[in-house]
C-alpha positions in Angstrom: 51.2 -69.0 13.5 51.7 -68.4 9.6 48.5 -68.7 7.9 48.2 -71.0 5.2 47.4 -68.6 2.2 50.4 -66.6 3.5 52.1 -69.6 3.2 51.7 -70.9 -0.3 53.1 -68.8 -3.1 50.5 -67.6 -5.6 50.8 -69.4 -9.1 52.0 -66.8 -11.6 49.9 -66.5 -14.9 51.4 -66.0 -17.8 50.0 -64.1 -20.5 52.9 -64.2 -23.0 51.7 -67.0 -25.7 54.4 -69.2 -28.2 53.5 -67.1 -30.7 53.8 -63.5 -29.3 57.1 -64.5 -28.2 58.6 -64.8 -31.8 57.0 -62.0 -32.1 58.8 -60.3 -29.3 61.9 -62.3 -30.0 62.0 -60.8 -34.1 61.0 -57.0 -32.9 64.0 -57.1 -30.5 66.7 -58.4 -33.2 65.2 -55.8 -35.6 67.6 -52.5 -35.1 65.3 -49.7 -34.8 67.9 -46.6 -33.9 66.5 -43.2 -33.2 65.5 -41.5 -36.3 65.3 -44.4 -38.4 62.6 -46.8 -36.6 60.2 -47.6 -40.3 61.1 -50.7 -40.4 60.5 -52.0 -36.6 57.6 -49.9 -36.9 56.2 -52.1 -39.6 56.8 -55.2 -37.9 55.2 -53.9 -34.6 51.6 -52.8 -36.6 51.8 -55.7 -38.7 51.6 -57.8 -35.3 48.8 -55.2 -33.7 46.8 -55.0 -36.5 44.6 -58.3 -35.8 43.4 -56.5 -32.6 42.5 -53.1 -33.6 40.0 -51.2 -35.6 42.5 -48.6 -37.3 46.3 -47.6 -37.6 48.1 -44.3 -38.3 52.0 -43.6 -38.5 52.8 -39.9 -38.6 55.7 -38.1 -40.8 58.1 -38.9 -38.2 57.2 -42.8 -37.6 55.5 -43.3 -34.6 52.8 -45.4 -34.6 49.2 -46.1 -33.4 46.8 -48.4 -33.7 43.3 -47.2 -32.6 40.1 -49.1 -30.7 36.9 -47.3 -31.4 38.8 -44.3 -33.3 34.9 -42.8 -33.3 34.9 -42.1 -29.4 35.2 -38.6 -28.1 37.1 -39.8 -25.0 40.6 -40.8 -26.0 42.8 -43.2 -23.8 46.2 -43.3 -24.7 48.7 -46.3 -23.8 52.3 -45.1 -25.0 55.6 -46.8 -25.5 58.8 -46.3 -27.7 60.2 -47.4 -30.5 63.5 -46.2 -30.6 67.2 -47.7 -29.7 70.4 -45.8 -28.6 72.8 -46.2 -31.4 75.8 -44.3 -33.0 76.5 -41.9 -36.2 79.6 -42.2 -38.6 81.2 -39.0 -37.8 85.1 -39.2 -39.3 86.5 -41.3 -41.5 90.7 -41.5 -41.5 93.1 -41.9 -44.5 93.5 -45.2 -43.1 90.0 -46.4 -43.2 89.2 -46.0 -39.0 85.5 -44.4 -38.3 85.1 -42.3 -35.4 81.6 -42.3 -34.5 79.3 -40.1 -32.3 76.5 -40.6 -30.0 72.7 -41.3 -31.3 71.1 -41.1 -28.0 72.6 -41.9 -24.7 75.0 -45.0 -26.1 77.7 -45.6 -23.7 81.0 -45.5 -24.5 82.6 -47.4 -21.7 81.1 -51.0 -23.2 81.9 -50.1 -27.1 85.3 -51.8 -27.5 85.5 -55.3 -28.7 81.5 -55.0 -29.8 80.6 -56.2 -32.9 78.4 -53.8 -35.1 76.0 -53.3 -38.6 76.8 -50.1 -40.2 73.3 -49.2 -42.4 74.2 -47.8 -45.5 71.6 -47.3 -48.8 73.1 -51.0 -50.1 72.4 -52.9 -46.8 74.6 -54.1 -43.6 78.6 -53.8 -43.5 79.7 -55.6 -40.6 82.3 -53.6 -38.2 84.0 -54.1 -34.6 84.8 -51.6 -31.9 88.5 -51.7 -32.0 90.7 -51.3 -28.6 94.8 -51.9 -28.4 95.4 -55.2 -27.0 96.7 -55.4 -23.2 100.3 -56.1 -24.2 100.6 -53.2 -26.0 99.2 -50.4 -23.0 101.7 -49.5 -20.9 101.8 -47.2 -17.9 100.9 -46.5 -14.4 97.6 -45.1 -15.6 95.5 -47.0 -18.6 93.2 -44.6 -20.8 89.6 -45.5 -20.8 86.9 -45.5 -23.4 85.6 -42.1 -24.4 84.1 -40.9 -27.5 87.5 -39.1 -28.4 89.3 -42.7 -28.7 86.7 -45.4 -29.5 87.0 -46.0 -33.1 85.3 -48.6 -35.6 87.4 -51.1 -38.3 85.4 -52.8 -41.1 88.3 -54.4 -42.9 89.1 -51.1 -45.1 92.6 -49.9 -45.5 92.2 -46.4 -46.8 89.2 -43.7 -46.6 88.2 -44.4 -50.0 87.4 -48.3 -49.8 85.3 -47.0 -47.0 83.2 -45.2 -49.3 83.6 -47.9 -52.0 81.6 -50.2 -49.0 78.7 -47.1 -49.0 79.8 -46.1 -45.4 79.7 -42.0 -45.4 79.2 -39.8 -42.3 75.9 -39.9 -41.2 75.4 -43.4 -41.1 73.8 -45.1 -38.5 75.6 -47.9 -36.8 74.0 -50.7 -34.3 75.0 -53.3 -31.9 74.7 -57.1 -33.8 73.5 -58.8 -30.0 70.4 -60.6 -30.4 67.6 -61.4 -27.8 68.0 -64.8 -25.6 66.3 -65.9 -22.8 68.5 -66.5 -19.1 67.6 -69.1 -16.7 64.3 -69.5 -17.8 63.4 -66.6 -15.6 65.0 -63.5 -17.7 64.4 -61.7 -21.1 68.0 -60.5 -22.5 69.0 -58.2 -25.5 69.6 -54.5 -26.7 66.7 -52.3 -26.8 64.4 -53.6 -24.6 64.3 -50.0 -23.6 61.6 -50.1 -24.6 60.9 -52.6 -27.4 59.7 -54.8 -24.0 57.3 -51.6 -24.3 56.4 -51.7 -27.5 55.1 -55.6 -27.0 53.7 -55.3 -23.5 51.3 -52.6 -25.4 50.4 -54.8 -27.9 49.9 -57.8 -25.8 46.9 -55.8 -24.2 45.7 -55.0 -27.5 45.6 -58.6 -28.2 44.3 -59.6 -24.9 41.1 -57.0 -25.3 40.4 -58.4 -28.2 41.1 -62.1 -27.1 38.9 -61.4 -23.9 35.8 -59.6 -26.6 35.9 -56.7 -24.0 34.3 -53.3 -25.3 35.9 -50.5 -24.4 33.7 -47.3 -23.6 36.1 -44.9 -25.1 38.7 -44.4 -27.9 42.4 -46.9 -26.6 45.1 -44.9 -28.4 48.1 -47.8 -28.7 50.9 -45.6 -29.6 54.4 -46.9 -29.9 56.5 -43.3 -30.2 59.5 -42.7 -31.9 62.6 -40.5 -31.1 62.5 -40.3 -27.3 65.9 -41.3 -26.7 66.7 -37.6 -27.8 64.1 -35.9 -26.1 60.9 -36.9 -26.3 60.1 -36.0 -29.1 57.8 -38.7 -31.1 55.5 -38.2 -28.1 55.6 -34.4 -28.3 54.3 -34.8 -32.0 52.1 -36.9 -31.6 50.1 -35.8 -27.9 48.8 -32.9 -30.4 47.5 -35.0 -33.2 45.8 -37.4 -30.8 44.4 -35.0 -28.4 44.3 -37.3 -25.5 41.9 -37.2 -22.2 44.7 -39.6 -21.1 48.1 -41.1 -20.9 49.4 -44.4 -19.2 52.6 -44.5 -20.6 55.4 -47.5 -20.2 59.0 -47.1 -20.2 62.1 -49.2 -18.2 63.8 -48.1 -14.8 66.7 -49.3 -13.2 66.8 -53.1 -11.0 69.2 -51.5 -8.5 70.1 -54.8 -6.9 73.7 -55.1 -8.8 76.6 -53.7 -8.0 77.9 -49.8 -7.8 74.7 -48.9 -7.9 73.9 -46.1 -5.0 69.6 -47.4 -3.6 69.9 -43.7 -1.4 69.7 -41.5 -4.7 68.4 -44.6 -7.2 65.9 -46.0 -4.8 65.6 -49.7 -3.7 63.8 -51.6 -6.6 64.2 -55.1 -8.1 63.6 -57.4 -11.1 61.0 -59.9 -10.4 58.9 -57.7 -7.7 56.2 -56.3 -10.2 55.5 -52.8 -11.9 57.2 -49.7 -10.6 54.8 -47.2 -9.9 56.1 -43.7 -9.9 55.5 -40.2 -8.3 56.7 -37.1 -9.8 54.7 -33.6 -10.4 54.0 -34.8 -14.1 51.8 -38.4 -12.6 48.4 -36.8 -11.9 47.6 -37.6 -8.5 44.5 -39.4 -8.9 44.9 -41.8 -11.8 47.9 -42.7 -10.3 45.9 -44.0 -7.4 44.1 -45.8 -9.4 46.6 -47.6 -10.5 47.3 -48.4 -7.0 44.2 -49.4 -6.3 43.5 -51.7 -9.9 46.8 -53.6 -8.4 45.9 -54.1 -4.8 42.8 -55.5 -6.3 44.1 -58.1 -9.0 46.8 -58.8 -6.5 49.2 -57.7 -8.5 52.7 -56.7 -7.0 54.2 -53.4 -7.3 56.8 -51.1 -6.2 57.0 -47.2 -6.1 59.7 -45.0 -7.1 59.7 -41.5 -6.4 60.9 -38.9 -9.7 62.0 -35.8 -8.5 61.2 -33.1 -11.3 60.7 -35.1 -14.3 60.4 -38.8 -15.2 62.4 -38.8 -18.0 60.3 -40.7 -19.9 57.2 -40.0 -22.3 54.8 -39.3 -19.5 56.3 -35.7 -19.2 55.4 -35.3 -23.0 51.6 -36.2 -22.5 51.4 -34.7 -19.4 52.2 -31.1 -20.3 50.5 -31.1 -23.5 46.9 -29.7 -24.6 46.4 -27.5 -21.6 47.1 -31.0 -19.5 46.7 -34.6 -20.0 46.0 -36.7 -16.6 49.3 -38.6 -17.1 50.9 -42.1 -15.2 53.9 -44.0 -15.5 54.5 -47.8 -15.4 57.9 -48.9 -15.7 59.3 -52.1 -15.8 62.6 -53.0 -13.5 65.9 -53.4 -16.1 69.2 -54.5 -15.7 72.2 -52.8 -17.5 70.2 -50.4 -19.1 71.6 -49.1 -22.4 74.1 -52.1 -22.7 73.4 -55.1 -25.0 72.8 -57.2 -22.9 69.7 -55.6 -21.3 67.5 -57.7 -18.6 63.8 -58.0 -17.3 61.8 -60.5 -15.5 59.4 -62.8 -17.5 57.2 -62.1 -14.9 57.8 -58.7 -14.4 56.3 -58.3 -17.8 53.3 -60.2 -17.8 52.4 -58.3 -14.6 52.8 -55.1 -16.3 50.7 -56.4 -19.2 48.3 -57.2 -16.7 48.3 -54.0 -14.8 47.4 -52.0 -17.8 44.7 -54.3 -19.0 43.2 -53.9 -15.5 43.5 -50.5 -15.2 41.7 -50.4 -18.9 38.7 -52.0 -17.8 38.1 -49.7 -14.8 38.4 -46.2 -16.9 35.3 -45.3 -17.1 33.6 -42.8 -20.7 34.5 -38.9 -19.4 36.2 -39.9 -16.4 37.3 -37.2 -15.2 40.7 -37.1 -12.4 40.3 -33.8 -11.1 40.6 -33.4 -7.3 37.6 -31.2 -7.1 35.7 -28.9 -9.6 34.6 -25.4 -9.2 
């Protein structure tokens, strides 16, 4: 016999208010491309400075806002900032740009996307450009690659490019905009991991919503650059000096189509935080991460890492001599597309998670196995 409480699906809280989701819903649309993330930077710690007692952007433009900046402890909750995007790399006598990668942009969806170019003088709207069906012939069709995907802005010669303030070097970002599907999914570009970026702040906000006093220094630090390489985080692990890292970042729903669960694993939008084990998650706090959820009844899944996350947490991890290090990741669909996807609830659980896991930590906490 099936119990009752087995029964009766649990009523799902959600923590995302009217007005954090404008919030959410501007810092998406802003483009924030690798290298060049000041001005969703600005928008996030204008939103996160309500809830915090001080804020810091390094030379580079990754940004923190601190909670009890005085503490000798020093918790760090880490996102980033950036968005895969694309460089002006060749302009032709004709007026076509040839572009290059800024980050890990995919080729294969470019053609028929609509596009800003950023130049000193604002936006200048461009399209992906691809020969129409009639005109392809042959047994075998070329596909997209970086040597054939080309931009057109209107121009019909290399110099009204340059008349339009278009030069190589220019950054150039996908025009899709954030929308929400079926009531049940967030959709847009960048949400790796601009969902990040806002899950952090909502626990900012929810700390100081809740009055709860923290026993140690929260480090909210939305990093810059990691679509390269990690590098925001790498710069600024040595200025913080953290005891320790929970870090957020997306992984892949692999519920769709072509995608292989034996070497990507078996995990799903809508079924909670992915929790994951690699040699750079120290042991022990991931556990308790593990144990925070069992607790608050929050779902979860595991994924397992091999070498390396891929993510921030390796930054933090191997910095300092050694940062006790975790990673919470949040299922996504079509990752680095623009049309990106993640459970509502998927991300007020995460939210949750790491406000849970918050209260627990305790001042000099420390996650060794044993000491000598």
């Amino acid at each position: 016999m099936v119990n009752k409480k087995e029964k009766e699906k649990k009523k799902h809280i959600s923590f995302v208010t009217d007005k954090s989701l404008r919030f959410f819903e501007k810092y998406i649309n802003n483009p924030s491309p690798t290298g060049f993330e000041w001005e969703g930077q600005r928008l996030w710690l204008d939103y996160l400075k309500p809830y915090v007692d001080k804020t810091y952007i390094d030379n580079y433009g990754t940004a923190v806002g601190i909670i009890n900046p005085d503490a000798p402890y020093k918790v760090v909750i880490e996102a980033h900032a950036d968005e895969i995007s694309w460089f002006v790399n060749y302009i032709t006598k004709e007026g076509l740009i040839y572009v290059i990668r800024n980050g890990g942009s995919d080729h294969q969806i470019a053609p028929s996307k609509r596009v800003n170019i950023h130049t000193d003088s604002g936006l200048v709207k461009a399209v992906f450009g691809w020969p129409a069906i009639h005109t392809r012939s042959g047994e075998k069709e070329d596909a997209p690659t970086l040597k054939n995907i080309f931009l057109d802005c209107g121009a019909t010669s290399k110099e009204e490019v340059e008349e339009m303030g278009i030069h190589v070097g220019c950054v150039v970002t996908y025009e899709d905009e954030f929308t929400v599907l079926n009531n049940r999914y967030y959709v847009g570009r960048a949400l790796d991991n601009r969902a990040g970026g806002f899950m952090i702040a909502e626990v900012a906000r929810l700390l100081k919503q809740n009055k709860k006093k923290l026993p140690f220094g929260l480090y909210i630090v939305n990093a810059v650059q990691e679509e390269i390489g990690l590098r925001g985080a790498e710069m600024i692990t040595h200025y913080i000096k953290p005891n320790l890292a929970i870090v957020t970042d997306v992984t892949h729903d692999t519920q769709t189509p072509m995608i292989n669960k034996i070497t990507q694993g078996d995990l799903a939008c809508g079924q909670g935080p992915v929790l994951s084990y690699a040699p750079a998650v120290q042991i022990n706090l991931n556990r308790l991460l593990i144990d925070v959820a069992k607790e608050n009844d929050i779902p979860f899944q595991r994924q397992a890492s091999s070498r390396f996350t891929g993510t921030d947490t390796d930054a933090f991890a191997y910095s300092n001599g050694g940062v006790p290090s975790a990673l919470i990741s949040l299922p996504l669909r079509y990752m680095h597309t623009t049309v990106e996807m993640v459970h509502k609830e998927d991300l007020d659980n995460v939210i949750r998670l790491i406000y849970e896991v918050l209260l627990k930590i305790e001042d000099g906490q420390d996650f060794r196995s044993f000491i000598v």
